[in-house]
PDB file with SEQRES, HELIX, SHEET and CRYST1 records, atoms N, CA, C and O in Angstrom:
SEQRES   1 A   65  UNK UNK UNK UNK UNK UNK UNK UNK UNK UNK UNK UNK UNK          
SEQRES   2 A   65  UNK UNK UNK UNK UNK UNK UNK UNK UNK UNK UNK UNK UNK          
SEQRES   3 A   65  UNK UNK UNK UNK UNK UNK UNK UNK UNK UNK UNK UNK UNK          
SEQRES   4 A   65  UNK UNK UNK UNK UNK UNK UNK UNK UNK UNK UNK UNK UNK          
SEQRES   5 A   65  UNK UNK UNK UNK UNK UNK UNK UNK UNK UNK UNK UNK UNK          
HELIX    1 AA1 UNK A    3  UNK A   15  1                                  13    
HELIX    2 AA2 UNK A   19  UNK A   30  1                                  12    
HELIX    3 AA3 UNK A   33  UNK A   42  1                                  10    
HELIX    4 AA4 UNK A   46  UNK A   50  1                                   5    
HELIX    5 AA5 UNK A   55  UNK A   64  1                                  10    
CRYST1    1.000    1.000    1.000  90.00  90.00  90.00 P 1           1          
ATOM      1  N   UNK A   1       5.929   3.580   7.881  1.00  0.00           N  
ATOM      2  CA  UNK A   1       5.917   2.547   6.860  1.00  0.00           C  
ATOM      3  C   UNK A   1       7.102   2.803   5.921  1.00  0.00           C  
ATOM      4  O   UNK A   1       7.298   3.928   5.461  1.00  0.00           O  
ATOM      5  N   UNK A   2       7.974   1.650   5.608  1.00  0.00           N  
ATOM      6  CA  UNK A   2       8.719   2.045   4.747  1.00  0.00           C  
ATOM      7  C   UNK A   2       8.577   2.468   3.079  1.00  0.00           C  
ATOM      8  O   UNK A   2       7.470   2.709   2.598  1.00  0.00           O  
ATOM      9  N   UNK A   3       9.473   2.509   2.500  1.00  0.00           N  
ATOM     10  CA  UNK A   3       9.061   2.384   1.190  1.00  0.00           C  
ATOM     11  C   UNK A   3       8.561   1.457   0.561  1.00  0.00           C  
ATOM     12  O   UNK A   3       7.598   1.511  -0.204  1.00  0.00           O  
ATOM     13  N   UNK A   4       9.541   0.067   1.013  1.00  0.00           N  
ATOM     14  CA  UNK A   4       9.113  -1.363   0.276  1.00  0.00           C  
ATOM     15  C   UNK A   4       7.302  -1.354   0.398  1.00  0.00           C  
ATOM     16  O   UNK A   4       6.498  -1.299  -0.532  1.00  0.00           O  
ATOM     17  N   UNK A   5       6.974  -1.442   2.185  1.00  0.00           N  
ATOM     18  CA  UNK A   5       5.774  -1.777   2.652  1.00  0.00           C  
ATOM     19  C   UNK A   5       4.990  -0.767   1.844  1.00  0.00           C  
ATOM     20  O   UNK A   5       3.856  -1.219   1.687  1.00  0.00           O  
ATOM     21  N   UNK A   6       5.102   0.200   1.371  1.00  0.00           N  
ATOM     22  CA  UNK A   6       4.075   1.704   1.193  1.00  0.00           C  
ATOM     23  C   UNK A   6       3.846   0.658  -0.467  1.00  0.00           C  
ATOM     24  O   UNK A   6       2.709   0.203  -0.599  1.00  0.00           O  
ATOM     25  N   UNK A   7       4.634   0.401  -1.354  1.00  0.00           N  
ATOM     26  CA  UNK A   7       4.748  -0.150  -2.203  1.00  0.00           C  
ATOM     27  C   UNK A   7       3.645  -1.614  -2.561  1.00  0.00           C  
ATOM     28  O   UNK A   7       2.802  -2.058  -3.340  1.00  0.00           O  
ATOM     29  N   UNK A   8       4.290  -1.838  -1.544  1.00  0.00           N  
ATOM     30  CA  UNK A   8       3.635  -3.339  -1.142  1.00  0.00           C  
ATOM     31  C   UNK A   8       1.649  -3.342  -0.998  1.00  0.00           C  
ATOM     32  O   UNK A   8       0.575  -3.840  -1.333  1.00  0.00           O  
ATOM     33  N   UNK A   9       2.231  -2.551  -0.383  1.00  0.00           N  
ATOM     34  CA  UNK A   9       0.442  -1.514   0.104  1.00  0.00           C  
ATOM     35  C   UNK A   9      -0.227  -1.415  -1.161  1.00  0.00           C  
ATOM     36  O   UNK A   9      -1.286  -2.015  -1.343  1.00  0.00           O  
ATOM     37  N   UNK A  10       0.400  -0.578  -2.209  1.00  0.00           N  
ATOM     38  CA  UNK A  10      -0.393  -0.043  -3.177  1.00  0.00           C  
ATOM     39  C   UNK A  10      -0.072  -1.330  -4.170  1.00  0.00           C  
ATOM     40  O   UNK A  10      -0.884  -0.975  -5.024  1.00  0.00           O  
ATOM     41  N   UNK A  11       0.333  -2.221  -4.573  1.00  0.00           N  
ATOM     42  CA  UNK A  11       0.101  -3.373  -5.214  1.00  0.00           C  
ATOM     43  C   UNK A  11      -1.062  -3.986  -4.507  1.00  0.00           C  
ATOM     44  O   UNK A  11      -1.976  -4.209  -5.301  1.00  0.00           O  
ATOM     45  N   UNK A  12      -1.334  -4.335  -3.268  1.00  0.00           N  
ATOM     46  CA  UNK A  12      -2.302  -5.062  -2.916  1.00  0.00           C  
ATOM     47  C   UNK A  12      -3.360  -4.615  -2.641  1.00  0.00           C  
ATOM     48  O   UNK A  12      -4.299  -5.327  -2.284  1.00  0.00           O  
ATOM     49  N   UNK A  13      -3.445  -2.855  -2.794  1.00  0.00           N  
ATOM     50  CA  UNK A  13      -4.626  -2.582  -3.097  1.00  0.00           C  
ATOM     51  C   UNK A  13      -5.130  -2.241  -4.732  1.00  0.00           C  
ATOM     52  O   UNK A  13      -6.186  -1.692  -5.046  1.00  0.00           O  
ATOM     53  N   UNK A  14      -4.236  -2.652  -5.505  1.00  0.00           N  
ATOM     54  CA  UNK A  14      -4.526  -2.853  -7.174  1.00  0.00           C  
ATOM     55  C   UNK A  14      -5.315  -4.080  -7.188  1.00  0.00           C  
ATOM     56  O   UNK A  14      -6.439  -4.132  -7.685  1.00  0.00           O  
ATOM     57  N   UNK A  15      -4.565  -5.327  -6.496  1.00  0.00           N  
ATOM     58  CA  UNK A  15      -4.868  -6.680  -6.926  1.00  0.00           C  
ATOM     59  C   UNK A  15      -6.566  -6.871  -6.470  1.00  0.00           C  
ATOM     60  O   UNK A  15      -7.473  -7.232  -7.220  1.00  0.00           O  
ATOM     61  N   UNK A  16      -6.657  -6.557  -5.206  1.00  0.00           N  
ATOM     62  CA  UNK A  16      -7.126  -7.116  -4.014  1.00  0.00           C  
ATOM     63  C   UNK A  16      -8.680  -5.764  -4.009  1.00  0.00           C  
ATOM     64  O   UNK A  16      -9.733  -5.891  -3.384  1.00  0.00           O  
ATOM     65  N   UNK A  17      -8.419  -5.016  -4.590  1.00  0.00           N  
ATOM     66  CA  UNK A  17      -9.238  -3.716  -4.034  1.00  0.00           C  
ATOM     67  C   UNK A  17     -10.219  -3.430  -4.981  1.00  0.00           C  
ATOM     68  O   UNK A  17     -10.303  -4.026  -6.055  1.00  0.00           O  
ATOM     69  N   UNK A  18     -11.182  -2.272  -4.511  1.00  0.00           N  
ATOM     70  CA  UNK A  18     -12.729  -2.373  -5.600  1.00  0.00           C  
ATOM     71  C   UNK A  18     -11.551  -0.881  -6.545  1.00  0.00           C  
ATOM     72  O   UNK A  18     -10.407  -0.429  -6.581  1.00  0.00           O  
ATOM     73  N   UNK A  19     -12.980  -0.709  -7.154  1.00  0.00           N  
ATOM     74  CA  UNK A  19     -12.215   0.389  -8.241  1.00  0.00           C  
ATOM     75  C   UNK A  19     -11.911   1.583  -7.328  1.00  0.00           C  
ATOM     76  O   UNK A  19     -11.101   2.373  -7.813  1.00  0.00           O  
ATOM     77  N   UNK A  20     -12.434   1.916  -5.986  1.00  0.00           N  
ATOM     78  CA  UNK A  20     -12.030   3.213  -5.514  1.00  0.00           C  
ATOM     79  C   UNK A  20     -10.528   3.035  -4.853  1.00  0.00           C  
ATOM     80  O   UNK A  20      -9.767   3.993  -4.712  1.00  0.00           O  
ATOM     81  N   UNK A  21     -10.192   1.646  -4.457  1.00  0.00           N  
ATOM     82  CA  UNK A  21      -9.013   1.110  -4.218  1.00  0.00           C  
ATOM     83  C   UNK A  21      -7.988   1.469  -4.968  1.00  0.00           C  
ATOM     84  O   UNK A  21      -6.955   2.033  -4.609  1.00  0.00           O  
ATOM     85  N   UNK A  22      -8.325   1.104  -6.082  1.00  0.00           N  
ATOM     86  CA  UNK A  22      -7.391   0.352  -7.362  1.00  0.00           C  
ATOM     87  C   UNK A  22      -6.893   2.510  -7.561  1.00  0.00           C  
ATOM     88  O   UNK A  22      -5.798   3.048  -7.395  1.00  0.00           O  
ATOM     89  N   UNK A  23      -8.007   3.026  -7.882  1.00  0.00           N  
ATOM     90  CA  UNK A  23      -7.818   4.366  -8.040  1.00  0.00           C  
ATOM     91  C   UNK A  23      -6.794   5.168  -6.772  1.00  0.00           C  
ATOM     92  O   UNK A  23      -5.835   5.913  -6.973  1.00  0.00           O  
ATOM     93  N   UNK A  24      -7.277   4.797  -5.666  1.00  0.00           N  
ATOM     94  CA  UNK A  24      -6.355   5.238  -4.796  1.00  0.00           C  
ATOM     95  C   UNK A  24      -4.877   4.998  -4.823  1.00  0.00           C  
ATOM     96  O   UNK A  24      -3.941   5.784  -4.672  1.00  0.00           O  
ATOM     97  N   UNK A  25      -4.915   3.411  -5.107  1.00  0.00           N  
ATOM     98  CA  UNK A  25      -3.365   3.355  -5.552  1.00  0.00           C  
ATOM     99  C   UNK A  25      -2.881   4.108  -6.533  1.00  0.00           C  
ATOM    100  O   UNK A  25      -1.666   4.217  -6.700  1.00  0.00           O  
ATOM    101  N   UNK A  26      -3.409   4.471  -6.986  1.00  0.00           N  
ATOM    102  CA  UNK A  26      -2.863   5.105  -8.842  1.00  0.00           C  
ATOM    103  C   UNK A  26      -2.504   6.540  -8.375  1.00  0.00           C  
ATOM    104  O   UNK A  26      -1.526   7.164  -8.786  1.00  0.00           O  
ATOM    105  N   UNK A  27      -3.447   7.012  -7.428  1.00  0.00           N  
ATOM    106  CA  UNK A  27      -2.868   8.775  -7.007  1.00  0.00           C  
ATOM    107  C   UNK A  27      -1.783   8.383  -5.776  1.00  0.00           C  
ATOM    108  O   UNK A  27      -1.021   9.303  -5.479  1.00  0.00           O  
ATOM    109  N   UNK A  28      -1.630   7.162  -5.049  1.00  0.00           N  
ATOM    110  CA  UNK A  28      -0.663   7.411  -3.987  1.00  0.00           C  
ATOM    111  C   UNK A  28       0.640   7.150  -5.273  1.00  0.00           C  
ATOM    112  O   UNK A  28       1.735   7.666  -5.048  1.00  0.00           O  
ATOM    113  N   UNK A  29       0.527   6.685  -6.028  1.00  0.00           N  
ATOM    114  CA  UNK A  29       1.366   5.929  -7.094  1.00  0.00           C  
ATOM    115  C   UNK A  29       2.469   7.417  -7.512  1.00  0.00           C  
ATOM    116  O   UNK A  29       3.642   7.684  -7.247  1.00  0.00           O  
ATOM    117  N   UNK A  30       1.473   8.067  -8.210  1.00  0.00           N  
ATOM    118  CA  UNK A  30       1.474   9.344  -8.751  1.00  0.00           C  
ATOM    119  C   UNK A  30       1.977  10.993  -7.852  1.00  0.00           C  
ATOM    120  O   UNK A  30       2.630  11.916  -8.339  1.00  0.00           O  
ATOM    121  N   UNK A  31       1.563  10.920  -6.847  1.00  0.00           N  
ATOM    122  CA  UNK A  31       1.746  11.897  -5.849  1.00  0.00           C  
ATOM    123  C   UNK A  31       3.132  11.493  -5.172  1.00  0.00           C  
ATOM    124  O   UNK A  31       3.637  10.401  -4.909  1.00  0.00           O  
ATOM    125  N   UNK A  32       3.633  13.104  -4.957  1.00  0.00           N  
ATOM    126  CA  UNK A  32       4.413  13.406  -4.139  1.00  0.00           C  
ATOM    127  C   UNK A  32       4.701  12.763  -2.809  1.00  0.00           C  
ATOM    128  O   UNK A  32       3.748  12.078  -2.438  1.00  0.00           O  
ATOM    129  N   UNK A  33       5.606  12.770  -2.068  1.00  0.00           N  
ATOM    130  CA  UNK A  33       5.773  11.648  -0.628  1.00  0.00           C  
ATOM    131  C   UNK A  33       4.361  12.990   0.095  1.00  0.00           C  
ATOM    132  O   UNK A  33       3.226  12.618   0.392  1.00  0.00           O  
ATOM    133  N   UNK A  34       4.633  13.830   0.171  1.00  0.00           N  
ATOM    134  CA  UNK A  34       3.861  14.932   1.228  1.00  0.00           C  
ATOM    135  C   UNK A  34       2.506  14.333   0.726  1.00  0.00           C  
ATOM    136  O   UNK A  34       1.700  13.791   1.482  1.00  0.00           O  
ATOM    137  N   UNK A  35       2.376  14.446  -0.297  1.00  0.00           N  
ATOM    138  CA  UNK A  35       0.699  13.852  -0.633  1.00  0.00           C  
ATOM    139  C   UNK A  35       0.742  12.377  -0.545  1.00  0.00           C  
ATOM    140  O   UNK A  35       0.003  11.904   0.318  1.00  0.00           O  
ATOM    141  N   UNK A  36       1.126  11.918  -0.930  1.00  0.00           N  
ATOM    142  CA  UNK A  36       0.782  10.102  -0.210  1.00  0.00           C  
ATOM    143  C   UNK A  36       0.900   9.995   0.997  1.00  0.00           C  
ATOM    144  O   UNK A  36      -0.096   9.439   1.461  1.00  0.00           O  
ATOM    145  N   UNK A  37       1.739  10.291   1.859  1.00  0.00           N  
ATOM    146  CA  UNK A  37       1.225  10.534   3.462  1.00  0.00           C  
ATOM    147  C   UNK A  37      -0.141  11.168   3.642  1.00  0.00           C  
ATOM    148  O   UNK A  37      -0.799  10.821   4.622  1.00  0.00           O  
ATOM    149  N   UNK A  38      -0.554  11.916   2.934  1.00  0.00           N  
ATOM    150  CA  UNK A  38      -1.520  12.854   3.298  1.00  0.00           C  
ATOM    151  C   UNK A  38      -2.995  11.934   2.449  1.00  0.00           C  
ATOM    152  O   UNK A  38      -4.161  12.243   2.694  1.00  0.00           O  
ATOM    153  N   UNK A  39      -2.632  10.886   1.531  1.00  0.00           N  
ATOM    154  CA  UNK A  39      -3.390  10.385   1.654  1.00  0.00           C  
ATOM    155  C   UNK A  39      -3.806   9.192   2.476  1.00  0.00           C  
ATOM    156  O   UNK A  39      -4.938   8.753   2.675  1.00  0.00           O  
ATOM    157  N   UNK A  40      -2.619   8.760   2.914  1.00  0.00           N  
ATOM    158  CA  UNK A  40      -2.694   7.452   3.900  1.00  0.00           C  
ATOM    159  C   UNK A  40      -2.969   7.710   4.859  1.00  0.00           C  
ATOM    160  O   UNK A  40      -3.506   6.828   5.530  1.00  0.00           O  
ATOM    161  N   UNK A  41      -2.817   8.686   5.297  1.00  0.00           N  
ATOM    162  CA  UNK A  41      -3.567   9.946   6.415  1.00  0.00           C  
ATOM    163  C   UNK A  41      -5.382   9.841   6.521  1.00  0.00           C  
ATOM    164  O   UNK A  41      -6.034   9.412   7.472  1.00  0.00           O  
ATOM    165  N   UNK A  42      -5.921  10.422   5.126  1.00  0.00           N  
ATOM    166  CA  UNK A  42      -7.331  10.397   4.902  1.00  0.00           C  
ATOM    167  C   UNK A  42      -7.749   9.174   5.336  1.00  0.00           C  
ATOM    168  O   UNK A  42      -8.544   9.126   6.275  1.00  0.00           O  
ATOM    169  N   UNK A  43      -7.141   7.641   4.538  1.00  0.00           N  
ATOM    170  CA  UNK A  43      -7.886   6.662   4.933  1.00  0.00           C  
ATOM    171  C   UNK A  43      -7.528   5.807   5.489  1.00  0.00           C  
ATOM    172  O   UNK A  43      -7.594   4.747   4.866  1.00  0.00           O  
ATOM    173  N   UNK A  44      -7.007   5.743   6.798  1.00  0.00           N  
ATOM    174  CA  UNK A  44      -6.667   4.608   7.671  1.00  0.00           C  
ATOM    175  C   UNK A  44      -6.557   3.682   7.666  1.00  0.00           C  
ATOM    176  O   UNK A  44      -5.493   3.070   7.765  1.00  0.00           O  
ATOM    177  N   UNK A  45      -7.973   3.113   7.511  1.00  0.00           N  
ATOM    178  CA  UNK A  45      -8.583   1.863   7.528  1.00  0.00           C  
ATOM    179  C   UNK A  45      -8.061   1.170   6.036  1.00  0.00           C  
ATOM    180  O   UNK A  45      -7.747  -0.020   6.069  1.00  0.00           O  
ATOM    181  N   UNK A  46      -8.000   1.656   5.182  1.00  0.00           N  
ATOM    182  CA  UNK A  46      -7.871   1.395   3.994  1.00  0.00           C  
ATOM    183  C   UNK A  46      -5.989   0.490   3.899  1.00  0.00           C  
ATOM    184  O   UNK A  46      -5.386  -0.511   3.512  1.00  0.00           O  
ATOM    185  N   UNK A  47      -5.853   1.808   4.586  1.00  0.00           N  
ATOM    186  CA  UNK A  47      -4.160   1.199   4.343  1.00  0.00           C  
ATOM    187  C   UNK A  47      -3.958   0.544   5.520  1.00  0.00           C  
ATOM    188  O   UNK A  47      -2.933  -0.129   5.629  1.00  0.00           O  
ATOM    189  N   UNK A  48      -4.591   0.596   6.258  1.00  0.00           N  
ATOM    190  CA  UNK A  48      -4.400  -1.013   7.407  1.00  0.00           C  
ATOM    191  C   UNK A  48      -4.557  -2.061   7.028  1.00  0.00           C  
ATOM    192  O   UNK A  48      -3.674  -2.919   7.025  1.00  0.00           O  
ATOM    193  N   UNK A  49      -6.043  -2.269   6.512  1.00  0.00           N  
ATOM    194  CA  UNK A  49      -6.863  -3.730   5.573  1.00  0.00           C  
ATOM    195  C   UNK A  49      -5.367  -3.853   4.218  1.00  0.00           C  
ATOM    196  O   UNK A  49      -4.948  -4.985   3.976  1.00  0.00           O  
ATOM    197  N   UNK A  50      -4.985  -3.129   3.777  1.00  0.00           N  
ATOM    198  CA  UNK A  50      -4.078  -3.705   2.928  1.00  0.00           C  
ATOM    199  C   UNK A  50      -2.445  -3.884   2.939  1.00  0.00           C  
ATOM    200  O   UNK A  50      -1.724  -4.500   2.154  1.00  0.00           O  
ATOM    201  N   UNK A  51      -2.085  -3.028   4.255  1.00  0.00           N  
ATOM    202  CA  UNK A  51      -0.670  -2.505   4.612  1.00  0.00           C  
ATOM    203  C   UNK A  51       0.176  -3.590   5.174  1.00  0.00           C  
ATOM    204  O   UNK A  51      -0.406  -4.500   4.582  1.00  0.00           O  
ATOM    205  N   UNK A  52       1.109  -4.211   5.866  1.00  0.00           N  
ATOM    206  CA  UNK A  52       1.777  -4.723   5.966  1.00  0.00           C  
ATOM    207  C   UNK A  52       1.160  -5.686   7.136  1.00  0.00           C  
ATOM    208  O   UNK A  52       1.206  -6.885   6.861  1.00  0.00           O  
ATOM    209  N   UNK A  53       0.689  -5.400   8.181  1.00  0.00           N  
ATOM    210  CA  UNK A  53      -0.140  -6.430   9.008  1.00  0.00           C  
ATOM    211  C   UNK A  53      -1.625  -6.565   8.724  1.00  0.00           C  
ATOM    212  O   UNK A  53      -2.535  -6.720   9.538  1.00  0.00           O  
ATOM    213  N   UNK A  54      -1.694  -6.458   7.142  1.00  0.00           N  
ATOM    214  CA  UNK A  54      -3.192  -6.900   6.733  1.00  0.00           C  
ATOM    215  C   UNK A  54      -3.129  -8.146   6.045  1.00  0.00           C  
ATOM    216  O   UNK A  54      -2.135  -8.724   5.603  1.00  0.00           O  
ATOM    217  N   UNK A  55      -4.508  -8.530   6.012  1.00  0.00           N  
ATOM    218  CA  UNK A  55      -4.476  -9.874   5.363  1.00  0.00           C  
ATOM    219  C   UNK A  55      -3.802 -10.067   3.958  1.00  0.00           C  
ATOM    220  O   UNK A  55      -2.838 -10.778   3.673  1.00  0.00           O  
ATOM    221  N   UNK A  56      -4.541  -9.268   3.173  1.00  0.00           N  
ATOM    222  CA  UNK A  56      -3.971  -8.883   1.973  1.00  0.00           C  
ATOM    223  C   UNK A  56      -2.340  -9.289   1.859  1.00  0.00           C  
ATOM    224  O   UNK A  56      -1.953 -10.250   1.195  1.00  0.00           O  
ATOM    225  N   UNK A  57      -1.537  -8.482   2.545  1.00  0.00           N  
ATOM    226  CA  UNK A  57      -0.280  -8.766   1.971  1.00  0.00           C  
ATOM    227  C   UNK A  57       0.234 -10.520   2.193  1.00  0.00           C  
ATOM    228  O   UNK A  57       1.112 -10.990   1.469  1.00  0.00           O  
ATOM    229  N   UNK A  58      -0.226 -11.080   2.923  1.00  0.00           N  
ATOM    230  CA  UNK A  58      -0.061 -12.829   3.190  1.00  0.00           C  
ATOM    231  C   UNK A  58      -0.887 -13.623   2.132  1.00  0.00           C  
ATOM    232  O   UNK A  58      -0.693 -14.831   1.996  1.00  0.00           O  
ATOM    233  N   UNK A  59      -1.780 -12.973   1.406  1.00  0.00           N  
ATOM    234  CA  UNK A  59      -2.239 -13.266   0.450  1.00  0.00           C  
ATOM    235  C   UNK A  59      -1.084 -12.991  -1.256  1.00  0.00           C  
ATOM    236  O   UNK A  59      -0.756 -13.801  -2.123  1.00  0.00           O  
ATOM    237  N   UNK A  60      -0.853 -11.865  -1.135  1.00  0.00           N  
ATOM    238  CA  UNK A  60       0.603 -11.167  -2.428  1.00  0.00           C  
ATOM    239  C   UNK A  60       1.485 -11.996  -2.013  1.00  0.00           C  
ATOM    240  O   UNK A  60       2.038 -12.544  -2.966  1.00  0.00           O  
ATOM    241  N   UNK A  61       1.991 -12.448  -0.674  1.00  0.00           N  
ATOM    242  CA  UNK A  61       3.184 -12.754  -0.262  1.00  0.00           C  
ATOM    243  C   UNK A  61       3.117 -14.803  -1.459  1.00  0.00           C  
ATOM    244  O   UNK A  61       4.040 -15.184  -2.179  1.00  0.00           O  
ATOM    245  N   UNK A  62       1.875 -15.537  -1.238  1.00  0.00           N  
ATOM    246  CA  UNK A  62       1.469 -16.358  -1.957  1.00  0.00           C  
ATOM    247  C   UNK A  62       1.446 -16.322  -3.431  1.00  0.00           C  
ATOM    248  O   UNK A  62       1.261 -17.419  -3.958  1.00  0.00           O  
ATOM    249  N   UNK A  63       1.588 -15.335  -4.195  1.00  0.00           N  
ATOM    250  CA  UNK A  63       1.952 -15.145  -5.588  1.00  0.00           C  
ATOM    251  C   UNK A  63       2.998 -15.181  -5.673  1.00  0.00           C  
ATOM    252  O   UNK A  63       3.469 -15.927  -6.532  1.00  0.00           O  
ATOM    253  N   UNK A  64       4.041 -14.256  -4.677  1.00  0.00           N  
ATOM    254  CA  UNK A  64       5.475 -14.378  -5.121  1.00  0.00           C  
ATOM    255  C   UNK A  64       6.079 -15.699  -5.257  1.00  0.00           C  
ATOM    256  O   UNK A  64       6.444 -16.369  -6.223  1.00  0.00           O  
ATOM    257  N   UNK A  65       6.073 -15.891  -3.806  1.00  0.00           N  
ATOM    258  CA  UNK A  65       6.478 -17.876  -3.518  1.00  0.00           C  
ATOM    259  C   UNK A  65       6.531 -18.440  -4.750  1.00  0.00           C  
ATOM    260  O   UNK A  65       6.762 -19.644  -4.868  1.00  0.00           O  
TER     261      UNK A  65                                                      
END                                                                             
């Protein structure tokens, strides 16, 4: 994932996400590259449902427009 997308990721899991979401973004936000891999690592699913071929981002992509 690039940077933009990793980015992209953690905005749309602010907007879009419950509070354990919103929190997750805030430590991938905060952490080191070794630890944000290592958390995108832990939850898969999480950063799929919001990552670049998730719904979510075609949803953000509609705010920018």
């Amino acid at each position: 994932m690039t940077p933009q997308e990793t980015h992209a990721t953690m905005l749309c899991m602010e907007r879009f996400g419950g509070t354990f979401c919103v929190n997750l973004a805030a430590a991938m936000r905060y952490a080191d590259p070794y630890n944000r891999q290592r958390i995108m690592n832990a939850f898969p699913e999480i950063i799929e449902k919001y990552g670049p071929t998730g719904p979510f981002q075609r949803r953000a992509e509609a705010f920018v427009a």
